[in-house]
N, C-alpha and C positions, 0 to 999 in steps of 0.2 A: 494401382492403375492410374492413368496420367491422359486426360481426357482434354482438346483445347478445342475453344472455339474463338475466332479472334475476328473483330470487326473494323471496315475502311469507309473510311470518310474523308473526301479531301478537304484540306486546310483546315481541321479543324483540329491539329496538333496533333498526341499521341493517341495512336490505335490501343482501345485495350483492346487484351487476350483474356478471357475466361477459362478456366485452368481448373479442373476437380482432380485434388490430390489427396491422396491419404484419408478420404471422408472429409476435406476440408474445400472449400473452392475461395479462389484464388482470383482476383482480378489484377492483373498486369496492366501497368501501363507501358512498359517493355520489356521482354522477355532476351534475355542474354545470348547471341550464338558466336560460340567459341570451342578450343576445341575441348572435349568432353575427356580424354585420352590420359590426359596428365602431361604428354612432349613436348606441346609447345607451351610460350607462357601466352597468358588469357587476361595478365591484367587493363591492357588497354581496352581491350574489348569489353570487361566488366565496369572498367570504369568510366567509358562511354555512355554506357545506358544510364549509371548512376548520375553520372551528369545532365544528361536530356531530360533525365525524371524531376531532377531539383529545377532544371529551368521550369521547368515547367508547375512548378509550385509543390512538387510532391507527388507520392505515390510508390505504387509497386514495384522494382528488379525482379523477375524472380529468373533465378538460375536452374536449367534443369538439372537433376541425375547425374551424375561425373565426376570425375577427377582434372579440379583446372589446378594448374600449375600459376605459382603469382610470385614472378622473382620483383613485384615492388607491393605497395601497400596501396589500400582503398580506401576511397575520402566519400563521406555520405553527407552530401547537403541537405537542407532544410526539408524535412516531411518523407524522407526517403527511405524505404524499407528494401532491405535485399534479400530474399524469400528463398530458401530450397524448394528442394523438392519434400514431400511431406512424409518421409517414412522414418521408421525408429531402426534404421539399418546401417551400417555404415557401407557395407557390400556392394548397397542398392541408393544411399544417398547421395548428396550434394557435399564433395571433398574440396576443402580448399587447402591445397600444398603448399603451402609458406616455403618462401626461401630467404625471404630478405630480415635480415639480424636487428639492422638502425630503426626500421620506421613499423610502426605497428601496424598488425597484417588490416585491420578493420578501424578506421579513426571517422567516428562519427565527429562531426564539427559542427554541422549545424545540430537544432535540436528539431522533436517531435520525429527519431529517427529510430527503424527499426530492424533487429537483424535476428533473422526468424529461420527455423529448420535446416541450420549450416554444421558442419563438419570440417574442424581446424585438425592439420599433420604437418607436423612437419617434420619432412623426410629425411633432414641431415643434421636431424638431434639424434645422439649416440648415447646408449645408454654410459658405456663405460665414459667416457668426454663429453660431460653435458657443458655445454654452453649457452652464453645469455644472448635473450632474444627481446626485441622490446615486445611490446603485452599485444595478446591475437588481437582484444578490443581495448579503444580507447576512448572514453563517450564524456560528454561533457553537457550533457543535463537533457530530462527526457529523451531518455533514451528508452526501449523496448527491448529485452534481449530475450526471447522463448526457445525452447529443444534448440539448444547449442550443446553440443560434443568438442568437450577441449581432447582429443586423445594423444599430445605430449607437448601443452605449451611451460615453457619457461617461465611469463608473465603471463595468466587468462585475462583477467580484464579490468582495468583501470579508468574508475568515474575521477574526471577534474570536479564535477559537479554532480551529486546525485541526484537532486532536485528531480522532483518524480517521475525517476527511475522505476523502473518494472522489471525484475529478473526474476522467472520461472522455467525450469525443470531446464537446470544448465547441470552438467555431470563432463567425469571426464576426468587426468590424470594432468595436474601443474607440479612443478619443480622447485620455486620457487614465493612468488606469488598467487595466491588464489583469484581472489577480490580485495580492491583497496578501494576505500571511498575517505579523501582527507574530510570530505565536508557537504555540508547540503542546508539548505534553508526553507526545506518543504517536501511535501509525503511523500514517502515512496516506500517500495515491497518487495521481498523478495520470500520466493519460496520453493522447496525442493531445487537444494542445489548440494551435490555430492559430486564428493573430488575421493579419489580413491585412487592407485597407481595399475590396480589393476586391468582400469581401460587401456591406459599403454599399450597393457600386455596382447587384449586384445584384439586391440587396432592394430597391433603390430603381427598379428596374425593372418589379416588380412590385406592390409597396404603397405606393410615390406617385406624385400624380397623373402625373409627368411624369418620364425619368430624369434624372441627376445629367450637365451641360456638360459638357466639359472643361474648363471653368475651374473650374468647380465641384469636379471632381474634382482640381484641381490646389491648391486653398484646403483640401482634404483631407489630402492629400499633407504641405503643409507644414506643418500642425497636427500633424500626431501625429509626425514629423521632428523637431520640435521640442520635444513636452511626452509623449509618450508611454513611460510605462513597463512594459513588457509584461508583468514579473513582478517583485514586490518580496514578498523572504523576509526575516524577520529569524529571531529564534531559532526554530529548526525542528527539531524532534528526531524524526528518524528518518523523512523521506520520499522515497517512490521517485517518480523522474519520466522518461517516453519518451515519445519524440516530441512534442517543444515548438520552438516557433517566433513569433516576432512579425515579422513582415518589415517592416513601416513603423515601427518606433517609434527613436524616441532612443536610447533604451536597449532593450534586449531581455531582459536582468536585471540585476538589482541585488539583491545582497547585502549587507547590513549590518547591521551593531548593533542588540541589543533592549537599550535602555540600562538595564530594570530586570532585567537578572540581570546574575551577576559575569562581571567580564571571559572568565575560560576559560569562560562555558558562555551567552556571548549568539549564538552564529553559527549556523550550516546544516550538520545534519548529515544526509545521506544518500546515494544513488547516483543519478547521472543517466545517461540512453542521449539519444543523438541528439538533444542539448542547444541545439537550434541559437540565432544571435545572439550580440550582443555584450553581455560579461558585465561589470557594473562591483562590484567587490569595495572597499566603501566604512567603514571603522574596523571591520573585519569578523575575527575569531579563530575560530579553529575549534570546533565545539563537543565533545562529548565530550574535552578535552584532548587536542591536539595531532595531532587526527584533522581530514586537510582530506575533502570528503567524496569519492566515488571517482568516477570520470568514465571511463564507458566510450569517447567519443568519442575519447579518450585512447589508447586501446589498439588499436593498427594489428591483433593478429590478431580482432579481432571484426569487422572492418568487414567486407560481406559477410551476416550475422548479423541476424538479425532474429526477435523475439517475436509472433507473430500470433495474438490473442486470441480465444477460444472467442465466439461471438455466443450467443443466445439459446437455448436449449432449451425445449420444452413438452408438453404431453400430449397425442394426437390429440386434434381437434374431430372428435365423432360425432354419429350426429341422436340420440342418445337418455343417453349416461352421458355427455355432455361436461362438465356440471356440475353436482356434485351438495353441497349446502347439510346440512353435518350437523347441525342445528338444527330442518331441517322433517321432518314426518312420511314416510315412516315410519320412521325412523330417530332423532329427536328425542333426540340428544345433548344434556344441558343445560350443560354447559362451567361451571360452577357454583365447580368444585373438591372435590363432597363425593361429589355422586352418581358412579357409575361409568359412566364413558362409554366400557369399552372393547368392548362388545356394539355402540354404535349405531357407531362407526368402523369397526369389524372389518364391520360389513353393507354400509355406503357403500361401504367399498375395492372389498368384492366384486362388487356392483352393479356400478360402472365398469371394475373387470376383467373381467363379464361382457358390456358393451356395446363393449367392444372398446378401452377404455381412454375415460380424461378428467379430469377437476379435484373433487377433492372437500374441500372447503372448512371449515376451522376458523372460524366469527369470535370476534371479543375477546371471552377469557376465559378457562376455564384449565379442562382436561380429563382428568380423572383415569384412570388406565389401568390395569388390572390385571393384565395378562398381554402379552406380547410382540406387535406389530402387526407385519402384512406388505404390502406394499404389492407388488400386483400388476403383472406386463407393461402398460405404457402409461399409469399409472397416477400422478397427481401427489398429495402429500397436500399441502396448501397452508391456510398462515393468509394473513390480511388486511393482513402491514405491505406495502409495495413498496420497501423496501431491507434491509440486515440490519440488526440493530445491534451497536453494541457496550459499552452497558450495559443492564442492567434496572431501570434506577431506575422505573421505572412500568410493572408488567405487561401485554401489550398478548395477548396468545394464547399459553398456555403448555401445554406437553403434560407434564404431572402424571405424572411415572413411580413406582408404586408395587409394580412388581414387581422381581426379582434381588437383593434386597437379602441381604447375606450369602455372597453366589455364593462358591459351592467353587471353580468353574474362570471368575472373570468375562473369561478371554481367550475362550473358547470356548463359553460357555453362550449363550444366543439372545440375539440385542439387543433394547435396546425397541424397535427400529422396523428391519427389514431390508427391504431390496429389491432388487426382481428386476430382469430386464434391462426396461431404457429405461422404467425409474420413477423416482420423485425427490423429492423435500419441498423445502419454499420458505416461508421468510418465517412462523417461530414460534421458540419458546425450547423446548427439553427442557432441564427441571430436573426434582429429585428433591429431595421434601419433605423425605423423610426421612432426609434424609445431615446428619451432624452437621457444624457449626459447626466445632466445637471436634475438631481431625485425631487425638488421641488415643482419638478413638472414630469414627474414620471406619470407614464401611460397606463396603467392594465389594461392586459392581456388577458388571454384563457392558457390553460397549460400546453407546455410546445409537443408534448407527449403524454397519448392516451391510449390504456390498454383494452381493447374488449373483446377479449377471448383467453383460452388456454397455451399454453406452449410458446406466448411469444419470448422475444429476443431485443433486447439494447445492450448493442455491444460499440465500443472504440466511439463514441459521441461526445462533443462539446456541445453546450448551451453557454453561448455567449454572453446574453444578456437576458434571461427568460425573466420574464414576472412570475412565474410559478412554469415548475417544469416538469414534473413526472407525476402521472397519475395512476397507479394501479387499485386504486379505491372504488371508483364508483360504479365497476364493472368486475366481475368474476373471472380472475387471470391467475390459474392454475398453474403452476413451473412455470412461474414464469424465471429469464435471466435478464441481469441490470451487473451490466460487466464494463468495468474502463470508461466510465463517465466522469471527466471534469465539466466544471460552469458555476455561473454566475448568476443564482437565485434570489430575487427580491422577497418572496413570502414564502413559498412550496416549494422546499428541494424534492424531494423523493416521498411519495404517500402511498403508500398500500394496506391493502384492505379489501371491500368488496366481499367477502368469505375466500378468498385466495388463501391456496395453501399450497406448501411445496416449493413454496418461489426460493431463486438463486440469486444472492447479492453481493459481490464482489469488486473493489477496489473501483470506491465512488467517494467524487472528492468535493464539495461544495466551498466555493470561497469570492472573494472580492475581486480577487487576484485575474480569473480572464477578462473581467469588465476592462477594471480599471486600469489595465496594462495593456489594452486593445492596442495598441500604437497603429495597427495598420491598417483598421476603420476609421478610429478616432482620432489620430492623428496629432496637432497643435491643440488638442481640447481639453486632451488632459493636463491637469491641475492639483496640486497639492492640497487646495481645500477641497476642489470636485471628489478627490475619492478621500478623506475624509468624510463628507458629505453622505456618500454611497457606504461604506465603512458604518458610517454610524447608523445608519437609513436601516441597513441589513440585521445590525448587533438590536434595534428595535423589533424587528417585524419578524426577521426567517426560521423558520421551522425546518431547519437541516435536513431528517429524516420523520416523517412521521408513519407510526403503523395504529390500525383501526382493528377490524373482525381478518385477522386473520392468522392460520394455523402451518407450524411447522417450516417456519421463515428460518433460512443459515445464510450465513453472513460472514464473509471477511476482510476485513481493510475497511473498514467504515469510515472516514473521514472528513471535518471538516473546519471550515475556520470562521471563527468572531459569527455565529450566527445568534438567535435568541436564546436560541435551545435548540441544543444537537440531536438526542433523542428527545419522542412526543409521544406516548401510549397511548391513546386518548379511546375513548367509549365511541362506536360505532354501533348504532341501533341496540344496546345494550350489550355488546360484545366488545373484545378488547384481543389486543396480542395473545398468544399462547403458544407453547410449547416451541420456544423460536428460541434458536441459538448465535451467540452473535460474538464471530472471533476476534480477538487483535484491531479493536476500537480505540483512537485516537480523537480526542475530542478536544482541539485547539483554541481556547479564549471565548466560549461562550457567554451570553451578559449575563440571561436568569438564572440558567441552572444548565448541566449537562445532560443530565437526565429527567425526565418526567413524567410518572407515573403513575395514569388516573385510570389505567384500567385494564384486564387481561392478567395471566399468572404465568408460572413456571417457565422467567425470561432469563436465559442465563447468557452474563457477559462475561466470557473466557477472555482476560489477559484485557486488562482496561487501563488509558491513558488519559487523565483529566486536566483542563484547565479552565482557567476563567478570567474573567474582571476581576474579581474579589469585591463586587458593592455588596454594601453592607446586609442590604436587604434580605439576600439571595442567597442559596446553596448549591454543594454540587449538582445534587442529589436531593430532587421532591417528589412526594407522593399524597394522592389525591385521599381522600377518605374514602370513597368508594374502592380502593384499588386493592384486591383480595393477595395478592403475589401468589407467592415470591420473588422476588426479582436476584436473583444469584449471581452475585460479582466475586469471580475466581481472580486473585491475581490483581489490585487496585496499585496504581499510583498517580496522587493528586497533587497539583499544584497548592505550595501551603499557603496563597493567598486567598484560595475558594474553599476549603473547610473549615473555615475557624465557625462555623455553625452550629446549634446543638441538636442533636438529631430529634429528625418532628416524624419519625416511620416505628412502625412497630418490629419486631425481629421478624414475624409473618410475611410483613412486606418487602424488606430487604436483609439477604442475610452475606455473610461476607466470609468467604476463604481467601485468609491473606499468604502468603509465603508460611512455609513453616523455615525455622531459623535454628542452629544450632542449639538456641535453649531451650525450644518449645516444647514444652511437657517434662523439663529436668526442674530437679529439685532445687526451687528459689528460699535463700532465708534472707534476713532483712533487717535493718535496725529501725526504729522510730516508727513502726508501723501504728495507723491510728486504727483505736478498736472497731470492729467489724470488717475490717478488711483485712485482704491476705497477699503477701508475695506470691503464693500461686496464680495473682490476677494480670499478674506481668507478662507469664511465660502459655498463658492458655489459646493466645489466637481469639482471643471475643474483645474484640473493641467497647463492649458493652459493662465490661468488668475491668475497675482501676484498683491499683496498688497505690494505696493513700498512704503516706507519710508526715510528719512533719519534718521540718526544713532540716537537712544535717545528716536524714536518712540514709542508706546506702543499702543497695539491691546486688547480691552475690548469686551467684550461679555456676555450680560442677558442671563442666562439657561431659564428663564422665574420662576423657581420654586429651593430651594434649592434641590443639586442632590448629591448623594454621588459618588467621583470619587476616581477614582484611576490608571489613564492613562492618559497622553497628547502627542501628537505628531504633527510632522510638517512637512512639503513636503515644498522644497524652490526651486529654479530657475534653479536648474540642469535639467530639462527636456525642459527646449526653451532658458536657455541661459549657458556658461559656467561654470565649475566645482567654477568657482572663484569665482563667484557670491553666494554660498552655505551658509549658516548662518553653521556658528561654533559653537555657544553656545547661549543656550533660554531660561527662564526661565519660569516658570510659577508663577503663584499668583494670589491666590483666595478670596475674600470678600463676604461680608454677607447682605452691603447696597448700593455698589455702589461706595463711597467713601474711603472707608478704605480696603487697603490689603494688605496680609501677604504674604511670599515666599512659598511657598509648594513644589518643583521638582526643579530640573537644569538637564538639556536637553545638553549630548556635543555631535553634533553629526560626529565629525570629518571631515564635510564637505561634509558628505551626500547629498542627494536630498532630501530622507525619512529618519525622525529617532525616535522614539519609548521610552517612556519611564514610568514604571510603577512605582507606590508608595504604601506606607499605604493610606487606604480609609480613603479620609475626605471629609467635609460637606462644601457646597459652591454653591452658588446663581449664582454670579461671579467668571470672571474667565479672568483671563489679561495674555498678551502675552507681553514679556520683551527679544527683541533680542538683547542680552549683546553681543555678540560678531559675528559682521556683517561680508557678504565675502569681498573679496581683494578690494573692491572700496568704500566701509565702506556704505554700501546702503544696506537699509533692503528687503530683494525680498521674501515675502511668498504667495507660491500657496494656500495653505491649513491650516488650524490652526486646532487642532481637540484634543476636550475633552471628554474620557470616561467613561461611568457609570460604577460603582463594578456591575461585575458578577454577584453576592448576591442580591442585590438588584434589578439589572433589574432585574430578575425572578420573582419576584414578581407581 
């Protein structure tokens, strides 16, 4: 059902339209009319309003329900979302009929662009004569892509930049590329994305004249068997990806070389869940140094295990506050930035917390506020982007905070925006004008968000420049959702607690990165010592994510970069985290440690990506004496400048399921072993038990069957005893009868803990461990020996 309600105001630019679709609502800042039919083409007309929406700094297209016909391609400026209609039908959706071969049907150009609830056809691709098409999307950094239906593109979608990229629940039949990303240089997600050819089949059931033979479908078959690459990554820093699949292609990924960065830093670094197909790992190293990236499929106790993502939230629709425009009278907010507009907000909110709740709307511009906002039961406060972003290079709706500045108590003094139960804000930036640049005169503030109640919602949010920015601690906020949040946190990124339990945390990204890159606040201020400065300021004080008293917290995409300490456990009135699952963590150069755990139990981190400073002081990974655990890390890969530490946890407090490997649990023998130890301490998976040798040793291992490999790695002594004890150099060497073997890989791994090393796939029975160059006491110490099967072949 497709419900509008649309408001006029003269000269105050674009009207939006309020829009409840699919249980979603929808604010337009232009709403597309063209013809619905498929006969005529509709490009100009679509790409009209895409243009009035970027003039205007961003915001909503949405296209309703139809078949548009588009013999050229569509160009998405800066902050601009081009919306369907919201159903999972194609019968009943938003079609876009591609005609045009050279230019790609969707080219976002600017970024923080969005392309939401769309259905790509193109009607004069022939199964028996397929021809190339350039790619339906082509996105060049933050970009947004959700429920997109490819049903028979040539090329689906092409990031020049991935750089945080967002793709969920994309499905649909390509031919020849899937997704290709050469590069990126910061977080991004993707998940639930299945390519299968059987959409063709039937899309083709319904938007052409006639369905697709079975020969026809069999001329399908063998096209993309033969030419189809489902996912080609090259250097990728830092992306989480679940639930993926290509069933018809060639290849189902491919990994390889971005031949313009150096060797250690052209590869893929991040964590996969339920990775499915066959993987080809092609002149491909690991990125971050000697980090392959972590693969949960890998780890026999997650299977079972599964992340199910929070769906939409919104504000009741009622016949009278459902939407209310704080622009028109009587309320005429002027969003200006000079005048104060916290009198006309503070009357909207009320309004629709008096009609029983609804939408009360910011458009592009920037709203000065003077005193603390609260946003009422049922209640949404909402700007006009339809994705979040995650920079502010071009201001698109900003909430102008110019109260708390100086705060005595800024953990506990009122935030600028709090809310009650099952209220929420969406899709604007909170900055503060007046916080300084330059950190030696920085201000405190109070946090820019505060939760008190159940059911609330932060969804698509930037904090610009928060001194502390999310509070879900000091008030009792049940389910809550914290979805699509970047910013720029000086001490408090994200804190929850209060006895909260049920909450939903989803692809939140903390860094330097929006401050100091502000260009279009800060303008000529920025400076190469200023965000050094800030950089540093942050790697001291910030507390990324912290959690207190509370229970039943899921998590995905957790993110963030150079803070103190990325996760914080910490004792809340004698309680602590529990029973909280927390997926596909990424934890970017933090100073003290990544983790921190003084309190709460049974935390489990499915599929973990670590890094650090490496000061000497510090570890990945700490835990307090009070801290009961367990803390359960499925799936690690740490940077080997921040583990060369000896573990200070009991196995109680943290315990660790690594990959299992080709040799884990087969039968190891050994030469030089020193007494009391065993070669079965190599192949067991406990980081806690080494296979001690003296120097000259060598560690053999039956696969039981010739395996095709293409991976070896090793975990050595860094985690129970000194950096010094680290094997420097390892080789491998593989045979065919036991007796006889050849060199295959050399392993340096600079005196790592962990270190990773991929090759050309070859064929081998056996497989011997040769530690050429032992640590400082010439004693061989391996936790873990571990040999990997090609991609390509497991799948089979």
């Amino acid at each position: 059902m497709l419900c509008c309600w649309a408001s006029r105001a003269a000269g105050s630019g674009l009207s939006p339209t309020f829009i409840v679709s699919g249980g979603e609502t929808i604010v337009a800042s232009a709403v597309v009319i063209a013809d619905p039919t498929g006969q005529r083409d509709s490009t100009a007309a679509i790409q009209k309003a895409l243009d009035e929406v970027a003039a205007a700094r961003g915001g909503v297209v949405f296209l309703p329900a139809g078949r548009y016909r588009l013999d050229g391609g569509l160009t998405l400026g800066y902050g601009t979302t081009l919306m369907g209609e919201c159903v999972n039908n194609i019968r009943r959706g938003t079609v876009l009929m591609a005609r045009s071969r050279e230019t790609p049907l969707m080219d976002a150009v600017g970024t923080e662009t969005g392309l939401i609830h769309l259905i790509v056809w193109y009607p004069q691709q022939k199964p028996g004569k397929i021809e190339s098409y350039a790619p339906s999307v082509s996105g060049h950094g933050s970009l947004t892509i959700r429920d997109l239906t490819l049903c028979n593109s040539y090329d689906g979608i092409y990031l020049h930049s991935a750089n945080a990229c967002v793709l969920e629940n994309i499905r649909g039949t390509v031919l020849h590329r899937g997704i290709v990303a050469p590069e990126s240089q910061e977080f991004s997600w993707m998940h639930d994305v299945h390519f299968a050819n059987t959409y063709w089949r039937k899309a083709a059931a319904v938007l052409a004249p006639a369905r697709l033979s079975g020969a026809q479908w069999d001329d399908v078959n063998i096209f993309t068997r033969e030419h189809l690459i489902g996912l080609e990554l090259q250097r990728i820093d830092c992306m989480a990806i679940y639930h993926y699949a290509a069933d018809d292609a060639a290849t189902g990924v491919l990994l390889e070389k971005n031949p313009k960065f150096p060797a250690l830093v052209f590869g893929f670094g991040g964590i996969v869940a339920d990775f499915r197909g066959a993987r080809e790992e092609d002149g491909w190293a690991p990125w971050y140094y000697f980090m392959h990236y972590a693969n949960l499929d890998n780890v026999p106790e997650t299977r079972g295990k599964r992340y199910v993502f929070c769906g939409q939230r919104r504000a009741p629709v009622t016949t009278a506050g459902s939407f209310i425009d704080v622009a028109l009278p009587p309320h005429s907010a002027a969003g200006d930035g000079i005048t104060d507009d916290t009198g006309a907000i503070e009357r909207a909110l009320a309004d629709a917390g008096q009609h029983g709740g609804g939408t009360v709307y910011l458009r592009q511009g920037e709203y000065k506020i003077t005193a603390p906002l609260v946003v009422p039961s049922g209640v949404e406060l909402r700007g006009p982007l339809g994705t979040g972003k995650a920079r502010d290079a071009r201001e698109t709706c900003t909430l102008a905070v110019y109260c708390g500045q100086d705060a005595t108590h800024p953990e506990t003094d009122p935030a600028a925006v709090t809310l009650l139960g099952d209220a929420g804000v969406r899709g604007f930036t909170i900055a503060y004008p007046q916080q300084e640049y330059d950190v030696r005169r920085l201000h405190p503030f109070p946090y820019s968000i505060r939760g008190q109640g159940n059911g609330l919602w932060i969804v698509d949010m930037m904090l610009l420049n928060s001194f502390n920015g999310i509070d879900l601690a000091s008030d009792k906020c049940d389910r809550h959702l914290v979805r699509g949040v970047w910013g720029t946190t000086f001490c408090h990124g994200l804190n929850v607690g209060g006895e909260s339990s049920g909450g939903k945390l989803e692809r939140i990204s903390f860094s330097c990165g929006p401050w100091t890159e502000a260009h279009g606040r800060l303008g000529g201020k920025i400076t190469a010592a200023g965000t050094a400065a800030i950089t540093d300021f942050i790697l001291q004080t910030n507390m990324a994510f912290s959690f207190g008293d509370c229970a039943g917290e899921t998590a995905w995409g957790l993110f963030a970069y150079e803070p103190c300490v990325h996760f914080h456990f910490y004792a809340d009135k004698g309680r602590g985290c529990r029973d909280a699952d927390f997926w596909q963590s990424m934890h970017d150069m933090a100073r003290r440690c990544n983790v921190l755990a003084e309190s709460g139990g049974n935390i489990n981190l499915l599929g973990y990506f670590g890094t650090g400073t490496g000061e000497q002081n510090y570890n990945w990974l700490e835990t307090g004496p009070s801290f009961q655990g367990p803390l359960n890390i499925y799936g690690k890969t740490i940077l080997r400048a921040f583990q060369n530490h000896p573990l200070r946890f009991s196995e109680n407090q943290a315990r660790f399921y690594d990959e299992v490997s080709l040799t884990t649990g087969r039968k190891a023998v050994a030469t030089g072993t020193l007494a009391g130890s065993s070669p079965a301490h190599a192949v067991d998976r406990d980081c806690r038990t080494l296979w001690e040798a003296s120097a000259g040793g060598v560690l053999d291992v039956d696969l039981g069957r010739a395996r095709r490999i293409n991976r070896f790695g090793i975990e050595s002594a860094g985690f129970i005893m000194s950096k010094n004890c680290n094997t420097v150099e390892a080789e491998l060497w593989i045979g065919d009868d036991g007796r006889h073997y050849r060199k295959a890989a050399v392993l340096e791994t600079g005196g790592a803990t962990c270190a990773d090393m991929p090759f050309a796939p070859l064929q081998a029975r056996y497989v011997r461990l040769r530690v050429t160059k032992p640590g400082a006491d010439n004693i061989i110490r391996v936790a873990s020996f571990d040999v990997f099967e090609d991609g390509r072949e497991a799948a089979r």
